[in-house]
C-alpha positions as CSV (number, residue, x, y, z in Angstrom):
1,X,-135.3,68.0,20.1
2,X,-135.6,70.6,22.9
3,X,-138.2,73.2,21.2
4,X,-140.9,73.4,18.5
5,X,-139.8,73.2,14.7
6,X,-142.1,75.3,12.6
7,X,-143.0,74.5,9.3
8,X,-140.6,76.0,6.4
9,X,-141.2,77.5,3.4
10,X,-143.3,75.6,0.9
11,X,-141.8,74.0,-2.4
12,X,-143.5,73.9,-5.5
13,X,-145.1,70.7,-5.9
14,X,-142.6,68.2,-8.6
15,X,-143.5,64.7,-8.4
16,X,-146.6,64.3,-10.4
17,X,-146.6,60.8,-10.4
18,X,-144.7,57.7,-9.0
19,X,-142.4,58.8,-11.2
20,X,-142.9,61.4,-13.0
21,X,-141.3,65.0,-12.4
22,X,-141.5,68.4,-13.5
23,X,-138.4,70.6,-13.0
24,X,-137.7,73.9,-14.8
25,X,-140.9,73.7,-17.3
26,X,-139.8,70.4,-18.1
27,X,-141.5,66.8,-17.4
28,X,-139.7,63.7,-17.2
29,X,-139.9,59.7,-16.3
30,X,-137.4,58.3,-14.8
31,X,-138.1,54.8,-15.8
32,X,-137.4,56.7,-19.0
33,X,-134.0,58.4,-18.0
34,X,-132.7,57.4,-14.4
35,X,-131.5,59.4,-12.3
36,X,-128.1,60.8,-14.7
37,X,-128.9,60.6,-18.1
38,X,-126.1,62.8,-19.6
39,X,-128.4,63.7,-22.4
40,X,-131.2,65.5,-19.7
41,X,-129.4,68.7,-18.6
42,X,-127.4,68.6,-15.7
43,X,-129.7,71.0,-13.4
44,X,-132.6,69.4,-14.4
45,X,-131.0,66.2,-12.9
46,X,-129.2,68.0,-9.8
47,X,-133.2,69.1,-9.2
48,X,-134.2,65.2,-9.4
49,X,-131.7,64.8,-6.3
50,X,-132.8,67.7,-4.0
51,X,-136.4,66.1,-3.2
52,X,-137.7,69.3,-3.3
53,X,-141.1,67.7,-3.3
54,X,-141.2,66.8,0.0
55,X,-141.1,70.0,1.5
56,X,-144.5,71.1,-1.1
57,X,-147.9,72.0,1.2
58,X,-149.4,68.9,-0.3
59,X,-146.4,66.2,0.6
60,X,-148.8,64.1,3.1
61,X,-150.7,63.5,-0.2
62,X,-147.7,62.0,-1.9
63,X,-145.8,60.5,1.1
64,X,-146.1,56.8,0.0
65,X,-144.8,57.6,-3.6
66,X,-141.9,59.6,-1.4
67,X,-141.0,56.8,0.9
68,X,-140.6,54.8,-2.2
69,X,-138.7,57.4,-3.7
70,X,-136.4,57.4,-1.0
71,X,-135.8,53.8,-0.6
72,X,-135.1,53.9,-4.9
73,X,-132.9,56.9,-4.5
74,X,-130.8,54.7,-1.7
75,X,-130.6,51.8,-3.8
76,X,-129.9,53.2,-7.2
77,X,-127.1,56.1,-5.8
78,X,-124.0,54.2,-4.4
79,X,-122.2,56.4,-2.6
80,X,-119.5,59.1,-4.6
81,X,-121.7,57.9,-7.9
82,X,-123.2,60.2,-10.3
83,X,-124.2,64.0,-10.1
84,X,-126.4,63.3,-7.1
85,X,-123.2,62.9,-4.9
86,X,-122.0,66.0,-5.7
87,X,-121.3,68.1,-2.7
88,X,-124.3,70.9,-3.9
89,X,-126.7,68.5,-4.3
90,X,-126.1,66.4,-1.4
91,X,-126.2,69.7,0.7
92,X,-130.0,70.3,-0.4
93,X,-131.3,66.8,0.1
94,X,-129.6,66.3,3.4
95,X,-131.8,69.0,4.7
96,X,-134.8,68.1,2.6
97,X,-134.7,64.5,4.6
98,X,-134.1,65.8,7.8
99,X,-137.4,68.3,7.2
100,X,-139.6,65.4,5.9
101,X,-138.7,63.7,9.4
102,X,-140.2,66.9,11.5
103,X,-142.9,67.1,9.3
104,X,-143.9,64.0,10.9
105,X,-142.4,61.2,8.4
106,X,-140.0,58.3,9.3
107,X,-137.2,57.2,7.9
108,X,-136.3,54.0,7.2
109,X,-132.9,52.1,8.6
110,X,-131.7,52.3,5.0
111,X,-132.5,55.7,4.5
112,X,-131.5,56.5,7.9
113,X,-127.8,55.1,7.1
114,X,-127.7,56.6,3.5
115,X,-128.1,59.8,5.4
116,X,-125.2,59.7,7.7
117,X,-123.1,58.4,4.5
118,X,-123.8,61.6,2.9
119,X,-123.0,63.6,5.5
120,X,-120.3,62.0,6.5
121,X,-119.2,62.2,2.6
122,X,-120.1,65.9,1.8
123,X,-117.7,66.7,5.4
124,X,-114.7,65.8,3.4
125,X,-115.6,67.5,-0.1
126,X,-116.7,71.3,0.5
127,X,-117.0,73.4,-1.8
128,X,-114.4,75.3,-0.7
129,X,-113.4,76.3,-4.5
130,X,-116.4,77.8,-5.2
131,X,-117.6,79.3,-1.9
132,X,-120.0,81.7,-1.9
133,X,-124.3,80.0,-1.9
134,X,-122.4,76.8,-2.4
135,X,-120.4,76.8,0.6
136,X,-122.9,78.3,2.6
137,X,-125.3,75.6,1.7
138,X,-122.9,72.8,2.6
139,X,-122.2,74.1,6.2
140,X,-125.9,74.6,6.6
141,X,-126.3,70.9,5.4
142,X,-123.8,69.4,8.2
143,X,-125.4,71.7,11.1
144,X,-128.8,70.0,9.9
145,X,-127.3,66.3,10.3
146,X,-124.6,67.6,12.9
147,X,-127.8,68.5,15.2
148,X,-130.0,65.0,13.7
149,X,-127.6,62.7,14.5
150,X,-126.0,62.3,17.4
151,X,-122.2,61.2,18.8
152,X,-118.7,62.4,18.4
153,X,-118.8,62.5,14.3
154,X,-121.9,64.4,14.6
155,X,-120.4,67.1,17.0
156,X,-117.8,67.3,13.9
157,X,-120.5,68.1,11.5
158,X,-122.1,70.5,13.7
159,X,-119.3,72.7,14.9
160,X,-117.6,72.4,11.2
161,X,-120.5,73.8,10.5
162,X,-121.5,77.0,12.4
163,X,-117.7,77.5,12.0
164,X,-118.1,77.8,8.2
165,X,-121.3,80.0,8.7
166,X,-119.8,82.3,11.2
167,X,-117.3,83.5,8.7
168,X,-120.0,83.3,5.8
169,X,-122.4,85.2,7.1
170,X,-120.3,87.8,7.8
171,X,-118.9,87.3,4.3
172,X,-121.8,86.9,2.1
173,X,-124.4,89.4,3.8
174,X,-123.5,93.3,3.3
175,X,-124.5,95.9,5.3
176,X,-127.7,96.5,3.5
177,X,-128.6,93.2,3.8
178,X,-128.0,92.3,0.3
179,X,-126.5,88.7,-0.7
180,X,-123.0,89.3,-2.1
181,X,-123.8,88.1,-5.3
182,X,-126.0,90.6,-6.1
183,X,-128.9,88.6,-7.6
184,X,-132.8,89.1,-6.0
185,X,-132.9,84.9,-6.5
186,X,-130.2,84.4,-4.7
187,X,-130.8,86.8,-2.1
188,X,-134.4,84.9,-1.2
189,X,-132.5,81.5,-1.6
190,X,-129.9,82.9,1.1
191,X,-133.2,84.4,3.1
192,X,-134.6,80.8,3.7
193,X,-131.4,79.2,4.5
194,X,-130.9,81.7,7.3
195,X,-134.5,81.1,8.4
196,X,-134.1,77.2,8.0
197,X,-131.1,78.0,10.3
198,X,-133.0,79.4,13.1
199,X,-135.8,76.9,12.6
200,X,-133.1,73.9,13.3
201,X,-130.7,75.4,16.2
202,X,-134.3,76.4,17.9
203,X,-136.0,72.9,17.4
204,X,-132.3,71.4,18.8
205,X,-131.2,74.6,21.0
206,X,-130.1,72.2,24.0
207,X,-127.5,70.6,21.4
208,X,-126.1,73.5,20.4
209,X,-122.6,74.4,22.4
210,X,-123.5,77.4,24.7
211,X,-120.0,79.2,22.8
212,X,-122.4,79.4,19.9
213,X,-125.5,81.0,21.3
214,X,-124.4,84.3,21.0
215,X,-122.9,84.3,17.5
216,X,-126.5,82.5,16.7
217,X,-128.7,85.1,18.2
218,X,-127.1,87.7,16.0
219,X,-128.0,85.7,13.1
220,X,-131.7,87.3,13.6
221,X,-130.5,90.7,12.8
222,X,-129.1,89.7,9.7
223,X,-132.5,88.6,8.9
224,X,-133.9,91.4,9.5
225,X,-131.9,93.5,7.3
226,X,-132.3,90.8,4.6
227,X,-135.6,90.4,4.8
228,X,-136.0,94.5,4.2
229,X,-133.2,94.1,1.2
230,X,-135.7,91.7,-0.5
231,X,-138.6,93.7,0.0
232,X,-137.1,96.5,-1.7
233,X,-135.9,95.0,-4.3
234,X,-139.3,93.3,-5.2
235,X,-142.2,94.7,-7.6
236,X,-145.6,95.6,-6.3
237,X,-146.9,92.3,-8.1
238,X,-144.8,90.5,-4.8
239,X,-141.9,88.7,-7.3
240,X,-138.5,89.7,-7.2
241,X,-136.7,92.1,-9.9
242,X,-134.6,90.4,-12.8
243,X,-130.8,91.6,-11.9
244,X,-128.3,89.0,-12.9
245,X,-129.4,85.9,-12.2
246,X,-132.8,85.5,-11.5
247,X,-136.0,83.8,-12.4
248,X,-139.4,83.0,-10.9
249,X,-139.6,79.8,-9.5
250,X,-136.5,78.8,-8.1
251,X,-136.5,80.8,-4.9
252,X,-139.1,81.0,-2.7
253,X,-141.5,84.2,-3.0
254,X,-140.7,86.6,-0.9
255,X,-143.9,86.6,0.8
256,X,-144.0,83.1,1.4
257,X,-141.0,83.6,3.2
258,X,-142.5,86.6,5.0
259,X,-144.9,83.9,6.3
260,X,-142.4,81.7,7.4
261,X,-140.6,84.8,9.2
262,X,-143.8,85.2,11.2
263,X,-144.0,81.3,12.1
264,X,-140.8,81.8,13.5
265,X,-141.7,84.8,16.0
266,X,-139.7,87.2,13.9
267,X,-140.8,90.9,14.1
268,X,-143.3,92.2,11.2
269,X,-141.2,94.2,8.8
270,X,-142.8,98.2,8.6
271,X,-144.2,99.1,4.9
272,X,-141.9,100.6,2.5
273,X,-141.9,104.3,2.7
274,X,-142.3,106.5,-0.6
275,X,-139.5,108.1,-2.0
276,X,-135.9,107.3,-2.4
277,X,-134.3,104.1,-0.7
278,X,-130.3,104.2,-1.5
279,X,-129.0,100.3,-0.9
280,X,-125.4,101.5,-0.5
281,X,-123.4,97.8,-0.1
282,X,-124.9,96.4,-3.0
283,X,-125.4,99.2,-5.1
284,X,-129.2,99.1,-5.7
285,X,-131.8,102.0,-5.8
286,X,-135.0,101.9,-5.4
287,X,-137.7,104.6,-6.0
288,X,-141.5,104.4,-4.8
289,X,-143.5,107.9,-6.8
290,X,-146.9,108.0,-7.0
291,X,-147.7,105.4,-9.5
292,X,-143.9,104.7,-10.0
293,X,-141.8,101.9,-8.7
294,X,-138.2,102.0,-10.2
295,X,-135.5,99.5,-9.6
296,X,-131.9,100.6,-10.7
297,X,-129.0,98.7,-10.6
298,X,-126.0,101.1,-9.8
299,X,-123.9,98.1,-8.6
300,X,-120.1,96.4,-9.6
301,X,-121.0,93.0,-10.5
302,X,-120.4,91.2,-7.6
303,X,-117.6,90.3,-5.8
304,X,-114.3,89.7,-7.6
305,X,-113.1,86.5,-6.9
306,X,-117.1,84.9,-7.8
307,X,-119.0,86.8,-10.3
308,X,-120.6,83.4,-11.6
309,X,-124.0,84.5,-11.9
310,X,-123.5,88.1,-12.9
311,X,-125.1,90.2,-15.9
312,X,-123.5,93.1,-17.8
313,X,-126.8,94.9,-16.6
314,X,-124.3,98.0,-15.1
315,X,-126.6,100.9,-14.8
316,X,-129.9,98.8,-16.2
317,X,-132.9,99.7,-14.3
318,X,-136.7,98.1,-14.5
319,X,-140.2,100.7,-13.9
320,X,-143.6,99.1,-12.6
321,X,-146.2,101.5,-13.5
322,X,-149.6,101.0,-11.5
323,X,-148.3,97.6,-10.1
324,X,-147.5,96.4,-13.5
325,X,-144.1,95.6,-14.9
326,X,-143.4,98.1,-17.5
327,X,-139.3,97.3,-18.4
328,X,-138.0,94.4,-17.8
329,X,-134.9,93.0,-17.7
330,X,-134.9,89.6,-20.1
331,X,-134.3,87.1,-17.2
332,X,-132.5,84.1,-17.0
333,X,-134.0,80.8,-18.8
334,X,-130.9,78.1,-19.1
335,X,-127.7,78.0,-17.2
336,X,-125.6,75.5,-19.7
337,X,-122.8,76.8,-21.7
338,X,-123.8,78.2,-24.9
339,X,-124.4,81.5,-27.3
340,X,-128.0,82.0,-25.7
341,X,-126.9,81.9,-21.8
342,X,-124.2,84.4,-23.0
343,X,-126.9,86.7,-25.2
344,X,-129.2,86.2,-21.8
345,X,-126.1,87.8,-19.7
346,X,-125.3,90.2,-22.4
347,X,-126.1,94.3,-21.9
348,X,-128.3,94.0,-24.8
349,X,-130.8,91.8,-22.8
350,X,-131.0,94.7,-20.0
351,X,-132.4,98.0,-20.3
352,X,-128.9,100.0,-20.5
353,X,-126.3,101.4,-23.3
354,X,-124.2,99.3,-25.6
355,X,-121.4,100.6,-27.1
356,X,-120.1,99.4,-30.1
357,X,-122.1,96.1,-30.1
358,X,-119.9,94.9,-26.9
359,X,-120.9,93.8,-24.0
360,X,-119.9,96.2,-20.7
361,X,-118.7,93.4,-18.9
362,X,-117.2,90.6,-20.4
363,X,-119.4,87.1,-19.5
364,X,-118.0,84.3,-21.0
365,X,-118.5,80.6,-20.4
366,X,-121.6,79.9,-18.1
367,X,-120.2,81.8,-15.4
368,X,-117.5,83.6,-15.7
369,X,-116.5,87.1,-16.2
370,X,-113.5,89.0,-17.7
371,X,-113.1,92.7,-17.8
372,X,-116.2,94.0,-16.0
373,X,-117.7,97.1,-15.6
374,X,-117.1,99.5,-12.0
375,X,-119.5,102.4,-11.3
376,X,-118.0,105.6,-10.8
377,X,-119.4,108.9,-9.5
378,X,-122.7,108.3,-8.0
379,X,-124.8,111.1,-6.9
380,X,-128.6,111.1,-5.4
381,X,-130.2,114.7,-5.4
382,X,-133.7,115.0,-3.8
383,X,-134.0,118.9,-4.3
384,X,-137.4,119.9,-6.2
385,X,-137.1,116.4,-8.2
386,X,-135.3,113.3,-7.6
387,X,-132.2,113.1,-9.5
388,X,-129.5,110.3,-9.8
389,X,-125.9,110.2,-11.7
390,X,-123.8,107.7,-12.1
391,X,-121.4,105.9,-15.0
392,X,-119.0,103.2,-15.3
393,X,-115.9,102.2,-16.9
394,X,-117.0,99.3,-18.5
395,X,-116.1,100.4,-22.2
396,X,-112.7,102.6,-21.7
397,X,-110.7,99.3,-23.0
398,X,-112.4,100.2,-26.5
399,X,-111.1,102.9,-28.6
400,X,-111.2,106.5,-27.7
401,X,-111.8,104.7,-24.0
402,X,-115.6,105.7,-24.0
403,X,-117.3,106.1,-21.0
404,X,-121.2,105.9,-20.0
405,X,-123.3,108.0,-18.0
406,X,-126.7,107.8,-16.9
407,X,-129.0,110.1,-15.4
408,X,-132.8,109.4,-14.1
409,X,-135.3,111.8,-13.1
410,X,-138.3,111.4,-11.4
411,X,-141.2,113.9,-10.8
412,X,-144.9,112.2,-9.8
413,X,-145.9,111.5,-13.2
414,X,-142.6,110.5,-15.2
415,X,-139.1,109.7,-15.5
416,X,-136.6,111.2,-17.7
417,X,-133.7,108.4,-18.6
418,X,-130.7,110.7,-19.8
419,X,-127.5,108.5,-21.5
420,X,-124.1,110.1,-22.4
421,X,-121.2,108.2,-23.3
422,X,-118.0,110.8,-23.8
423,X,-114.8,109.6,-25.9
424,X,-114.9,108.4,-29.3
425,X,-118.2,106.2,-30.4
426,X,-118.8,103.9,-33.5
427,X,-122.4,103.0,-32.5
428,X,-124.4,103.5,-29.0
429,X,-127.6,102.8,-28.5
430,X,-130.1,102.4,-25.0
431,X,-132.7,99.5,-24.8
432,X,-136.1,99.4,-22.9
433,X,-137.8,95.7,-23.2
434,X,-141.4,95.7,-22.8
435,X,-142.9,93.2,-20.7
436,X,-145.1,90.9,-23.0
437,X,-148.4,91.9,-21.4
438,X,-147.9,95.5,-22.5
439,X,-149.3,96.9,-25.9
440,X,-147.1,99.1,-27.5
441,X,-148.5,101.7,-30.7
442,X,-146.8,103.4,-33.5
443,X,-143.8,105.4,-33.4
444,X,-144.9,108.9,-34.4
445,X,-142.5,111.8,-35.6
446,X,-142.9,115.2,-34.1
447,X,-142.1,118.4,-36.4
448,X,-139.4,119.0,-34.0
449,X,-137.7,115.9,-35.2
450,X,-138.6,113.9,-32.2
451,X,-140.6,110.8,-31.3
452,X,-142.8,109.1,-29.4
453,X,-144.8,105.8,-29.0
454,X,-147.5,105.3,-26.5
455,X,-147.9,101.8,-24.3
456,X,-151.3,100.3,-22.9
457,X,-150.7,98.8,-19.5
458,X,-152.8,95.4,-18.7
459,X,-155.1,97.3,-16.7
460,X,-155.6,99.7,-19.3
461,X,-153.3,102.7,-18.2
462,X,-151.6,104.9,-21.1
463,X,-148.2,105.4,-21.1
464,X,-145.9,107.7,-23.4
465,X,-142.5,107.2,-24.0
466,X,-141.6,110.5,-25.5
467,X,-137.8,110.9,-27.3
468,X,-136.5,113.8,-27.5
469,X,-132.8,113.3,-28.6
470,X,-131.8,110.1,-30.6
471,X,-133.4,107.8,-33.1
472,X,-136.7,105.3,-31.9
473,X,-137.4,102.0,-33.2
474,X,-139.0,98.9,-32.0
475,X,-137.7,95.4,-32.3
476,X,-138.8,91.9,-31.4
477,X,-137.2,90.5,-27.8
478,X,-137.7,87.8,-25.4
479,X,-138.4,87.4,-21.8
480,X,-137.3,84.8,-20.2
481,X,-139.4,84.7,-16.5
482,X,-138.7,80.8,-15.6
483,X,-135.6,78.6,-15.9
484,X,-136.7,76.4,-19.3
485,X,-139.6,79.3,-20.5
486,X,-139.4,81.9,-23.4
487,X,-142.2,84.6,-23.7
488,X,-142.0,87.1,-26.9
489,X,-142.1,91.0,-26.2
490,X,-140.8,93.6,-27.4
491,X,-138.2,96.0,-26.7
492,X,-137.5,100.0,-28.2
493,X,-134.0,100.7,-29.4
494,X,-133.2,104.3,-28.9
495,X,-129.7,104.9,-31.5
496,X,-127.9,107.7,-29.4
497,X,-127.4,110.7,-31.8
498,X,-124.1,112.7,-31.0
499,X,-123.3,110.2,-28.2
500,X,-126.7,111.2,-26.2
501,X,-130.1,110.3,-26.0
502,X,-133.1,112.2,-23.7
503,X,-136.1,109.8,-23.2
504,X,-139.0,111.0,-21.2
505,X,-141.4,108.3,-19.9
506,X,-145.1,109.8,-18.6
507,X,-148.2,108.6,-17.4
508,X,-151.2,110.0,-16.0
509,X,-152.3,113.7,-16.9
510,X,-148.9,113.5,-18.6
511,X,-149.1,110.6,-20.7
């Protein structure tokens, strides 16, 4: 090593005993199951093989039960055996070692050699099918043991490596700074690679090939503008906003990784600025009014050729009120095939229009996506009130091709959520789920034949959710905020009437 290494990102502590884990609000032995039982999910057992745990604040604590771990893993895991040796999760635990190592552990000769076998065996099995955070995370993998190892193989590793990244970086990282894939997780999973990155070619910056200085300096831009991209699209509570997939708990908080952004010498980012911030790449908006923050999600669903962990969420939005989530989109819980990781993708999870019970882009298996829905005909106004337009094509296969438009208002105390959907409609009707922590009252009927319900925040904040075209009820939900974790709520069904619906959210003096 030629410079300091800084200390990454915590993980969430997992190994609660010599033994013992807990991944995705699940515990496990592995006495009891070893390290592929077929009948414990498979990302619960790719999360046994990262070692997550040894990156967690209180690893010295656990490091004996670690070495073992290490030694057990070595000797139980011939190489090319079992869902360990796939190329994802070698990627993770070939970093996760090397860290352990600068945090001031050693590794044994057994371990030592294991890691050089995996290396050496993920440099011949990319995931060049899949690309996207996979790919990415194998080429950051074999500049990690590309800049650990030394020799002519090594040098391999390394420049296969940056040559990869080069091209995904450039790929993967719009010009907003958004992830391609279009999911806040994601994103902060694609944050902490990048700042891993820097960490390693710093701590090894005489090994690195003076060609690739240059093309590794610009990497801290990126950063920069991803580091903004996540604070935007983040609630005032600090967690990131549920748009495709996404969960707490598998990426890093965002201002954990703020944290490790200053350890590294990178500048502070400035405070968000009220108003109206238009993410143009990835099609996000977000709005910051008085007691207001809106998210909306004005985006295609990713890139064409790898929408695996898109939504049908077109033109879904989620509202903090007073720092407290107000909508939600239902989050992510599972990733195995099946009718609830389809219902969890589904429109009628998200806080947008269904048409005709169908979904407005077609997710099928796990993650894949037919037919899918395209924006069209975005407009942002700022004069007197803030004003934004847009619809999408996502329903003009059905009959009488019918198309949806939104539009959202925002004065200081409310926002007006306006749906249309032109051509010929059996049923359409908008949801708003409720995050479980707020109260919501009876639905009361105006003389002028609309509605209204009123919602207690947390705090204690009033909120009205007044209708004034369409038909209100309420109906149970879920939320799902962690992979393996289902929380009750409830969600209000608004039943367009004539193909429209008017619904006028107010707090404050207005409520």
């Amino acid at each position: 090593m030629s410079g300091p290494w800084v200390t990454p990102a915590p993980r969430p502590v997992s190994l609660i005993a010599p033994d013992r884990f807990t991944f995705l609000n699940r515990t496990l032995t592995l006495s009891d199951h070893g390290w592929d039982d077929p009948a414990v999910d498979k990302l619960w057992r790719y999360n046994l093989h990262y070692f997550d745990d040894l990156g967690a604040p209180t690893s010295r604590e656990r490091s004996d039960w670690q070495r073992s771990l290490l030694s057990r893993w070595v000797a139980d895991n011939p190489p090319g055996i079992g869902s360990g040796w796939e190329p994802y999760p070698t990627s993770l635990r070939i970093v996760n070692w090397i860290k352990w190592v600068h945090a001031g552990h050693t590794l044994s000769n057994e371990v030592v050699q294991s890691l050089a076998v995996q290396a050496r065996w993920l440099s011949g099995r990319l995931e060049t099918h899949l690309l996207g955070n996979h790919l990415f995370v194998n080429a950051k993998a074999l500049v990690f043991a590309g800049l650990y190892f030394e020799g002519p193989e090594a040098t391999r590793w390394l420049e296969r490596g940056l040559r990869i990244l080069r091209r995904e970086v450039n790929e993967q990282i719009l010009a907003d700074g958004g992830q391609f894939e279009l999911s806040p997780m994601y994103h902060a999973m694609a944050v902490e690679d990048m700042l891993d990155l820097v960490n390693v070619t710093r701590a090894y910056h005489g090994a690195i090939p003076p060609r690739w200085r240059v093309a590794i300096d610009v990497w801290q831009s990126r950063i920069t503008e991803m580091r903004r991209w996540m604070l935007l699209m983040r609630h005032p509570d600090g967690e990131i906003a549920f748009f495709n997939d996404a969960a707490f708990g598998i990426a890093t908080r965002p201002d954990a990784l703020e944290g490790y952004a200053s350890r590294l010498g990178l500048c502070a980012m400035p405070a968000l600025e009220d108003g109206l911030t238009v993410l143009g790449a990835s099609g996000y908006i977000r709005l910051d009014v008085g007691a207001a923050v809106a998210l909306l999600d004005v985006a295609s669903v990713g890139p064409d050729y790898l929408p695996a962990h898109a939504h049908a969420d077109t033109l879904s939005f989620e509202l903090s009120l007073f720092g407290q989530r107000v909508f939600v989109n239902s989050g992510t819980s599972r990733y195995g095939a099946g009718a609830e990781r389809s219902r969890q993708r589904g429109t009628a999870a998200h806080n947008t229009v269904i048409v005709n019970g169908v979904d407005s882009s077609e997710v099928w298996g796990s993650f894949r996506v037919a037919r899918r829905a395209r924006p069209i005909g975005l407009s942002v106004t700022t004069q007197r009130q803030i004003m934004i337009r847009c619809a999408h094509d996502g329903y003009r296969h059905l009959p009488g091709r019918p198309e949806h438009l939104r539009v959202w208002s925002v004065a200081d105390n409310g926002i007006t959520v306006e749906d249309n959907v032109s051509g010929r409609v059996g049923r359409a009707e908008a949801r708003f789920h409720l995050h479980p922590d707020v109260a919501i009252g009876d639905t009361i009927e105006h003389p002028d034949k609309s509605s209204s319900v009123r919602l207690r925040l947390p705090h204690g904040q009033i909120v009205r959710v007044h209708l004034e075209a369409g038909a209100l009820t309420v109906v149970p939900s879920t939320w799902h905020p962690e992979f393996g974790r289902e929380v009750t709520n409830r969600a209000i069904v608004v039943l367009l009437d004539g193909a429209r619906s008017r619904v006028r959210v107010a707090w404050g003096s207005d409520a």
